[in-house]
PAKOLMAR-388484 format. One line per field, with one value per residue (C-alpha): residue in three letters; x, y, z. Coordinates in steps of 0.1 Angstrom, whole numbers, plus 5000, padded with zeros to 4 digits. Layout:
! PAKOLMAR-388484
resn = ALA	...
east = X	...
north = Y	...
up = Z	...
END
This chain:
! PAKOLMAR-388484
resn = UNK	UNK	UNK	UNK	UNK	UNK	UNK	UNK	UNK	UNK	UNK	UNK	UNK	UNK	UNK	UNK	UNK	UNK	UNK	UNK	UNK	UNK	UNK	UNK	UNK	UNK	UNK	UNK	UNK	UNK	UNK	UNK	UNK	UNK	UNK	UNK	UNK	UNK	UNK	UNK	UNK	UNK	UNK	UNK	UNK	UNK	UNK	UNK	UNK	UNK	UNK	UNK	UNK	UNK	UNK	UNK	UNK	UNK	UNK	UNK	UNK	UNK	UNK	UNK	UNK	UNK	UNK	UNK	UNK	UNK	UNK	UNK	UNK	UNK	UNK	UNK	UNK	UNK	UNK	UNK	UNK	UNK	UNK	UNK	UNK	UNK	UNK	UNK	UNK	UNK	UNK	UNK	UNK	UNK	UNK	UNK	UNK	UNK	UNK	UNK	UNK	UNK	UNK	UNK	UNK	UNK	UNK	UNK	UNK	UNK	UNK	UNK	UNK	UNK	UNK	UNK	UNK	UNK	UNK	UNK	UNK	UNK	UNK	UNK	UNK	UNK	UNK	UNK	UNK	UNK	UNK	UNK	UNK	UNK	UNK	UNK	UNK	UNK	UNK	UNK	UNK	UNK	UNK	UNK	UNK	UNK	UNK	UNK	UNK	UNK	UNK	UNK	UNK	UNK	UNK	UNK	UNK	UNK	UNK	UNK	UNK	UNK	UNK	UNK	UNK	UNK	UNK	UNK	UNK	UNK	UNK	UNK	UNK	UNK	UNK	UNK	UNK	UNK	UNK	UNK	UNK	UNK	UNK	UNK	UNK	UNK	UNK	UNK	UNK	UNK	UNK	UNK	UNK	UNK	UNK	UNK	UNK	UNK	UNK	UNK	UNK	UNK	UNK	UNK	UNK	UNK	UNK	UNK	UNK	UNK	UNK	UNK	UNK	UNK	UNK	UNK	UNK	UNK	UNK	UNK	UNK	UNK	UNK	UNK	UNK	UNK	UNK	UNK	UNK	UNK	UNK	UNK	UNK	UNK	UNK	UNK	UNK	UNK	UNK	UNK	UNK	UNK	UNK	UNK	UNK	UNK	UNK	UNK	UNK	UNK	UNK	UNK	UNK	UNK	UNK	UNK	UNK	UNK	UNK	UNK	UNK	UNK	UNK	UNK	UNK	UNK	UNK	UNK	UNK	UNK	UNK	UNK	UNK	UNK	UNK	UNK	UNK	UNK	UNK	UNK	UNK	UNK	UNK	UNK	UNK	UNK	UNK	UNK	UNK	UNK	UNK	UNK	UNK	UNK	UNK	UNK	UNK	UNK	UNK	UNK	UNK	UNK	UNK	UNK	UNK	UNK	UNK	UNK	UNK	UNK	UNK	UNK	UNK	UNK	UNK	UNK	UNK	UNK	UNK	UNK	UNK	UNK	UNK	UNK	UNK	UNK	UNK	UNK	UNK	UNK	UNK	UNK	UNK	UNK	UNK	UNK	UNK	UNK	UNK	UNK	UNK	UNK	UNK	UNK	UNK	UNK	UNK	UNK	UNK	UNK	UNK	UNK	UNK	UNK	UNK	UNK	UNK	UNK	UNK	UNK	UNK	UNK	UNK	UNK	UNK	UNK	UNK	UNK	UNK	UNK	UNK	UNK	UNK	UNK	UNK	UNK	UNK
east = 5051	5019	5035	5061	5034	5010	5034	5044	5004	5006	5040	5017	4997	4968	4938	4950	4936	4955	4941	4960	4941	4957	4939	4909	4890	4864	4876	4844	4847	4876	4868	4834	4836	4867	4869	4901	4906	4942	4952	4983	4979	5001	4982	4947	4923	4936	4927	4888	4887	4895	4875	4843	4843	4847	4816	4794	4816	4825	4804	4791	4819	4847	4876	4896	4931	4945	4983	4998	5000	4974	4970	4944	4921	4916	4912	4885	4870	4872	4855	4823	4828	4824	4794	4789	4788	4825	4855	4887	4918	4947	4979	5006	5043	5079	5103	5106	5102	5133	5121	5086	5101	5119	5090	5104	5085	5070	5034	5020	4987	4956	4914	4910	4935	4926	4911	4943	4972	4986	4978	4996	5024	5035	5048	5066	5064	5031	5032	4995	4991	4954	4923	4917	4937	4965	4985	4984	4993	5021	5036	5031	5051	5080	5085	5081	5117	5133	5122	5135	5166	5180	5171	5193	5225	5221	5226	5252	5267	5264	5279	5304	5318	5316	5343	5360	5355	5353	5320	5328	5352	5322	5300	5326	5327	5287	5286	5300	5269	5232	5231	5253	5232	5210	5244	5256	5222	5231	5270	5257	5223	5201	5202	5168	5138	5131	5111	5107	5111	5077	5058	5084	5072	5035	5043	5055	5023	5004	5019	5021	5007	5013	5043	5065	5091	5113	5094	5081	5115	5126	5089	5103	5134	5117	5093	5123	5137	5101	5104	5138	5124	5132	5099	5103	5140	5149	5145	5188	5185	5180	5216	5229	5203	5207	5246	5264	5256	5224	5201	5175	5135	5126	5087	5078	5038	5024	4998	4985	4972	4951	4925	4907	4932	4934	4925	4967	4962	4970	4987	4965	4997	5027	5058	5081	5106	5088	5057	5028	5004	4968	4949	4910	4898	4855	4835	4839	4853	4876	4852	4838	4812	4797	4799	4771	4750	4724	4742	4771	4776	4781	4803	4827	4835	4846	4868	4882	4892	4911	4929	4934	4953	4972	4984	4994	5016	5034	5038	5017	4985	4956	4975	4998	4975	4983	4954	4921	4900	4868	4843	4805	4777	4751	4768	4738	4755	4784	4767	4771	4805	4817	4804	4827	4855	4854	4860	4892	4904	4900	4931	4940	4923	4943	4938	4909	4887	4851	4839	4807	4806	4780	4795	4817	4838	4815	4775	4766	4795	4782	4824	4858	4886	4924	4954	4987	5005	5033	5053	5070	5106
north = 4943	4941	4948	4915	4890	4897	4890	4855	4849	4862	4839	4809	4807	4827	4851	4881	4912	4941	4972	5003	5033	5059	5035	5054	5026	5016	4984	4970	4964	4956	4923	4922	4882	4873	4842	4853	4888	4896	4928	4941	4978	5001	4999	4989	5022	5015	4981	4987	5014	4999	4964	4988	5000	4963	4952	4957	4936	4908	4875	4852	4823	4842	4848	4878	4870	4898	4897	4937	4936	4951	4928	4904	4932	4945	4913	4906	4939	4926	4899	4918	4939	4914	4889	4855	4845	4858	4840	4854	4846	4862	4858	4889	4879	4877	4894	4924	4934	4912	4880	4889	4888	4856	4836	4831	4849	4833	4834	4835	4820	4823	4809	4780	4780	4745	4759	4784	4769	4763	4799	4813	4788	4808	4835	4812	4790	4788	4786	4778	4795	4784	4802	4834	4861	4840	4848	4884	4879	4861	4886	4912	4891	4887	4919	4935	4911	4925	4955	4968	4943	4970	4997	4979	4974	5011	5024	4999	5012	5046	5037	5018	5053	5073	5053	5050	5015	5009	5004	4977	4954	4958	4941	4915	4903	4906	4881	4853	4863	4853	4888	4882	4888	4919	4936	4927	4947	4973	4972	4997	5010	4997	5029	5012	5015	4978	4981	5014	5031	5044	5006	4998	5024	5012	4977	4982	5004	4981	4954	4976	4966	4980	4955	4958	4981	4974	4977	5009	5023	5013	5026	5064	5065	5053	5078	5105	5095	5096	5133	5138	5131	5092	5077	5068	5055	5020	5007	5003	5042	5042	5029	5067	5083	5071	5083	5105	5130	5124	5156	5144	5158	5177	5168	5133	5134	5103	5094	5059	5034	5021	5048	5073	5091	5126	5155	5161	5197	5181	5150	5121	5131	5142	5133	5159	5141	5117	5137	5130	5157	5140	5159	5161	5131	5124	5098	5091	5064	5062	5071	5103	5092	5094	5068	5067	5091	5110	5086	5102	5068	5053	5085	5089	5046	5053	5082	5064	5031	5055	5072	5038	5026	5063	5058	5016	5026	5050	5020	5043	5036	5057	5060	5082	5105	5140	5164	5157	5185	5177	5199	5192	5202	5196	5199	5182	5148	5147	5119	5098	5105	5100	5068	5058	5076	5056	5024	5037	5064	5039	5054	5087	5108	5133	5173	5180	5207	5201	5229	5234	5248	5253	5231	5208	5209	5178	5183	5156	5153	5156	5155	5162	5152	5158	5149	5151	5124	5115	5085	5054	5063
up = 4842	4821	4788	4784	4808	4775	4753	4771	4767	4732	4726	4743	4722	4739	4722	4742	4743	4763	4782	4797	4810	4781	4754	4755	4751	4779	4799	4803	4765	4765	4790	4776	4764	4781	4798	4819	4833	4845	4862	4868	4881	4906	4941	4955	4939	4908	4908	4924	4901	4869	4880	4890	4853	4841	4858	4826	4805	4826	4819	4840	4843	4837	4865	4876	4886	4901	4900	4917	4951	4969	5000	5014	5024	4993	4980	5004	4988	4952	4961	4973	4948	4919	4917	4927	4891	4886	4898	4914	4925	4940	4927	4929	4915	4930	4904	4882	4846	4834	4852	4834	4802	4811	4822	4854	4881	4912	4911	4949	4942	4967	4955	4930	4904	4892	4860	4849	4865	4834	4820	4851	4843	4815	4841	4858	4888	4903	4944	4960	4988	5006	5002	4987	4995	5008	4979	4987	5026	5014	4987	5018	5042	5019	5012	5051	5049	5016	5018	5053	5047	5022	5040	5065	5042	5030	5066	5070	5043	5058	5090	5070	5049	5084	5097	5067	5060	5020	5005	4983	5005	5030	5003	4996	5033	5031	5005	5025	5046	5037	5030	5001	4977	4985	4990	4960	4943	4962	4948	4918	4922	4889	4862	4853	4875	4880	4915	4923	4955	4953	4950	4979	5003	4990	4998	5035	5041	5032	5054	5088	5118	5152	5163	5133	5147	5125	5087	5103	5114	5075	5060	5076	5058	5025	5030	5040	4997	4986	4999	4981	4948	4946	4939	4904	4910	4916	4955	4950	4950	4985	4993	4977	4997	5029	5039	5062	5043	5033	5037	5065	5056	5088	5073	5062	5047	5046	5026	5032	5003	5027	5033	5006	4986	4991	4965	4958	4984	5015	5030	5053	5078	5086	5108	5124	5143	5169	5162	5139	5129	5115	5089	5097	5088	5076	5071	5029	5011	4982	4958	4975	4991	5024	5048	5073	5061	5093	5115	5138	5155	5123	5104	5138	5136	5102	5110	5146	5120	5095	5126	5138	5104	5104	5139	5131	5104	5125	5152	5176	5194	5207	5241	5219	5210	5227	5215	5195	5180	5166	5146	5149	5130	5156	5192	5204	5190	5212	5229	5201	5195	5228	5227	5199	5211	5244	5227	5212	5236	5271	5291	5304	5278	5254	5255	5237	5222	5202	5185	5165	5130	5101	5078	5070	5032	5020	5021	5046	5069	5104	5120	5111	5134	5134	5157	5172	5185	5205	5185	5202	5201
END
C-alpha cells in the first residue's frame, strides 16, 4: 500500500521521501526535517516500533498521520508516545493496493486534519470522523461487517456444494441480494494477494469484544486457514478453504496483536474445540520489559488484563475459566494476588493450584499464570 500512495505524493507534486525497514537506513533520519510523517505498516508493534526509532528525528511542528489499522487504542498509545510538540492524526484507508494506485481510497480521518486535508486528498476521498482515534474505531467497525460477511458467503457456499446446489447460480441469485457484490469477489478467488487473510484475521482481533458472537465465530475459522497455510493469500481464499471438505485444525493457536508478541516458540493460546488452553502469561510489555517491577499488586493487574483480552477474543469471560495455576516467587505474596484476583474471579471460583518456584524465565518476574477455559458454545 505504501509503494503506489508515495508515488501519488510524488505525481502531486510533493518533496517525498520514502522509508521501508530493509533500507538500512535509520528512520529517524529518514523523518529528520519532515514536516509530514505518514505510516503505513502491517499491525500495531510495527507501527510503535518504527515511530519509537523516529523520535530523534521528528521536529517540533511536524504531524504523524498514521494511515494501517491499528485501532483507537493504539492510537491513544501513539499519542503518549510522541510529544506535545508533535501532531497526530489517525487516518487508516478503505481499499486495497489497486484503489491506492488509483487515487481512490477512503480515508477514515480522526484529530485535526485542517492543515493536510488536501495532502490526504491525493489518496482519495477524505471522511472526518471526530476526535482522534475516531478514524481508527471506524475502519475497525467496518471491517467486523466485511470481514465476517465473507466468512459467511464461504460457508454458504459450502452448505450450497453439500446439497448440490451450483456455486455459481448460487452467486447469481446472491447478486439480486445486497450481498451481490461480496459474492461476486468471492466468484474467483483474487490470484493476487490484495487483502490478505493474515491482515483480516489481525483486523477482527483487533475489533473483539466480549458480545460479538458473530466476528468471533468468523475470527475461528480465519484463524482455522491461518493454520492451513493461508496467511499470505487473498481474504477470497477463504471461500476454497472453507467447504465440505475442508480439512478442520483440531488446534487453533492464537496469538493476539493486542498484547506483547511472543518469542516465535510458543503461542499466547490455543483452542481445542470449545476449549482454550492459556499460555503462562507475566507482567512485560511489548518491548520486554517489566511491568511493575517489586510490586505483585501491580505485576498480577497486568497479567489478569492480558487474560482478560485473551478470554474477550474467544467471546469467554472469567466465569469460563475452569482451572488457574499460578507460580510464585515469594509464597508470602499470595495476599496480594488474591486481592487482584478477586476483582476478576467474583463467582464460583475455578480449580486452582499456586506453587512456589525459584524463578521465573525473566529476572524480575515475581508470577506466571496460565489457564484453561471452558468456551461459550
Amino acid at each position: 500500500m505504501g509503494a503506489p500512495m508515495a508515488r501519488r505524493l510524488v505525481e502531486a507534486g510533493h518533496e517525498v521521501t520514502t522509508w521501508r525497514r530493509s533500507d538500512g537506513v535509520p528512520v529517524a533520519t529518514a523523518v529528520d526535517g519532515a514536516d509530514l510523517i505518514i505510516t503505513m505498516l502491517s499491525d500495531p508493534a510495527a507501527v510503535r516500533e518504527v515511530l519509537t526509532a523516529a523520535l530523534p528525528g521528528l521536529r517540533p511542528g511536524a504531524t504523524v498521520v498514521e494511515m494501517s489499522t491499528i485501532g483507537p487504542g493504539a492510537v491513544r498509545e501513539l499519542r503518549a508516545l510522541l510529544p506535545a510538540s508533535v501532531g497526530l492524526v489517525d487516518a487508516p484507508v478503505l481499499g486495497s493496493v489497486g484503489p491506492a494506485a488509483e487515487g481512490t481510497l477512503t480515508v477514515l480521518a480522526g484529530g485535526d486534519v485542517a492543515g493536510w486535508r488536501e495532502v490526504l486528498g491525493v489518496f482519495g476521498s477524505v471522511r472526518e470522523c471526530g476526535p482522534l482515534g475516531s478514524g481508527a474505531a471506524m475502519k475497525i467497525a467496518v471491517m467486523s461487517a466485511l470481514v465476517p460477511a465473507q466468512v459467511l458467503l464461504a460457508e454458504t457456499f459450502a452448505y450450497g456444494e453439500a446439497h448440490g446446489v451450483d456455486r455459481n447460480a448460487l452467486i447469481d441469485v446472491l447478486s439480486g441480494t445486497p450481498l451481490g457484490t461480496l459474492a461476486e469477489r468471492l466468484r474467483v478467488p483474487s490470484p493476487e494477494t490484495r487483502y490478505s487473510l493474515a491482515h483480516a484475521t489481525k483486523d477482527l482481533e483487533l475489533g473483539a469484544w466480549q458480545g460479538a458472537t458473530m466476528a468471533t465465530a468468523a475470527r475461528a475459522r480465519m484463524r482455522e486457514a491461518l493454520a492451513a497455510g493461508l496467511g499470505e493469500r487473498d481474504l477470497t481464499a477463504i471461500a476454497g478453504h472453507t467447504g465440505g471438505g475442508a480439512p478442520r485444525s483440531r488446534a487453533v493457536p492464537l496469538n493476539l496483536s493486542t498484547i506483547p508478541a511472543t518469542n516465535g516458540m510458543y503461542s499466547h493460546a490455543v483452542r481445542a474445540g470449545d476449549t482454550l488452553y492459556i499460555s503462562g502469561q507475566a507482567a512485560f510489555d511489548e518491548h520486554g520489559n517489566i511491568v511493575g517491577a517489586g510490586s505483585m499488586e501491580a505485576q498480577a493487574e497486568h497479567v489478569f488484563q492480558v487474560v482478560s483480552r485473551i478470554l474477550a477474543d474467544q467471546g469467554a469471560g472469567f466465569e469460563d475459566v475452569v482451572f488457574i495455576r499460578t507460580y510464585l516467587t515469594d509464597m508470602e505474596e499470595r495476599a496480594a494476588l488474591g486481592r487482584v484476583r478477586r476483582k476478576y474471579i467474583t463467582g464460583t471460583p475455578p480449580a486452582s493450584t499456586t506453587v512456589e518456584v525459584s524463578k521465573l524465565f525473566m529476572p524480575g518476574l515475581l508470577l506466571e499464570m496460565d489457564l484453561i477455559v471452558a468456551l461459550p458454545r
